[in-house]
N, C-alpha and C positions, 0 to 999 in steps of 0.2 A: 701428418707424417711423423712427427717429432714424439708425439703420442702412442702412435705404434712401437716406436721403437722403442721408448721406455715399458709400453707394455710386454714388448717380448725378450728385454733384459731381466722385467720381474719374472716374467713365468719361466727363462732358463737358470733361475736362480737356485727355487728350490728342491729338494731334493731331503731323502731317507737316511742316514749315516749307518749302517750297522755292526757292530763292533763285539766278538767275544773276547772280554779278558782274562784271561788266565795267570792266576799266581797260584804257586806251590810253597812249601813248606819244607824241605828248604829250596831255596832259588835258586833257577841255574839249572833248572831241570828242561828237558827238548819237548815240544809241543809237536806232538802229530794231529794236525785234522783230517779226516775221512782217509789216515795214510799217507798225507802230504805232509812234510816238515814244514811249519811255519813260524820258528822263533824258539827262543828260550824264556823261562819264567824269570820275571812277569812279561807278559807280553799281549798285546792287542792285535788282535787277527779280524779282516774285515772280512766280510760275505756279502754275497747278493739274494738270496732268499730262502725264506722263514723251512724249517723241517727238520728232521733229525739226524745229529751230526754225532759221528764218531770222536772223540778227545782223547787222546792215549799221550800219557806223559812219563819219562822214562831218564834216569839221571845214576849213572856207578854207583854202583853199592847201594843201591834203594832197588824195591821192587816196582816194578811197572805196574803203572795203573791207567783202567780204562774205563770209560763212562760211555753212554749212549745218551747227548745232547737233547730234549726235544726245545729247538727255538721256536716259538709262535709267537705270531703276529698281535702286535699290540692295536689295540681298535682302532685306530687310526691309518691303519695299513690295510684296512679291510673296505674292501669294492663295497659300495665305489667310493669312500673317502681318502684313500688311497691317492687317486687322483689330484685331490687337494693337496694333500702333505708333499705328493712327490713332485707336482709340477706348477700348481697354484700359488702358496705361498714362500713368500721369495726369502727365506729364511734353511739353514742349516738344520734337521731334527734328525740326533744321535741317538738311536737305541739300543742299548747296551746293555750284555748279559755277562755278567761278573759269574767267572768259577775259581773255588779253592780248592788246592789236592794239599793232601797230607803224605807224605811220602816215608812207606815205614824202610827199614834200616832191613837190609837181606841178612837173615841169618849166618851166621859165618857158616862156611863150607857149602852157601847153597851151591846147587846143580849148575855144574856149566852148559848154557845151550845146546853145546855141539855133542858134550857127552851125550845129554838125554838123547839128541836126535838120534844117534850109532846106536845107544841102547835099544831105542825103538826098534830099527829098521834087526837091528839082531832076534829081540824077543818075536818079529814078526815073519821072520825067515823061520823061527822053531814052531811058531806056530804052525805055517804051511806045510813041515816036515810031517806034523802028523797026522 
């Protein structure tokens, strides 16, 4: 009995950590994932599984930048060893996908959001007219 149960302390031990880090250039910039806020740079945002993930980072007076993630599974997360890593060995294994943004400087006088959107829906009301 006392063996079982050390056996099934090891196997609810281990497990996959996955982690994207994100630092910017400069710091201090707001981290969206898939459109979720999840932190400021630098900052470590966990997930649950491997695919492609939207990143959009965005801080006053810098232009927004957006990346299209693709995370993939490291061999060991691939069926069926997978199994192994996530519930066999009774150890912690963190895989972590480091990203850097360079955040350039908005030209003075760029566009304010809200202008462009008025301009839009104006240049699109003259379009209709004719």
């Amino acid at each position: 009995m006392r063996w079982a149960a050390v056996v099934l302390a090891l196997a609810l031990a281990g497990c996959v950590e996955r982690i994207i880090t994100v630092r910017s250039q400069p710091a201090g910039a707001t981290v969206y994932v898939d459109g979720d806020k999840a932190g400021e740079t630098p900052c470590d945002v966990k997930y649950a599984w491997y695919g492609t993930r939207k990143v959009t980072i965005e801080k006053a007076g810098y232009a927004s930048v957006s990346r299209d993630v693709e995370l993939r599974a490291p061999w060991y997360q691939i069926f069926p060893l997978d199994f192994i890593t996530d519930v066999l060995i009774p150890i912690t294994i963190t895989d972590r996908t480091e990203l850097h943004f360079l955040l350039q400087e908005e030209k003075e006088g760029a566009a304010d959001p809200e202008d462009v959107k008025k301009r839009a829906a104006e240049l699109r009301e003259k379009a209709r007219e004719k």
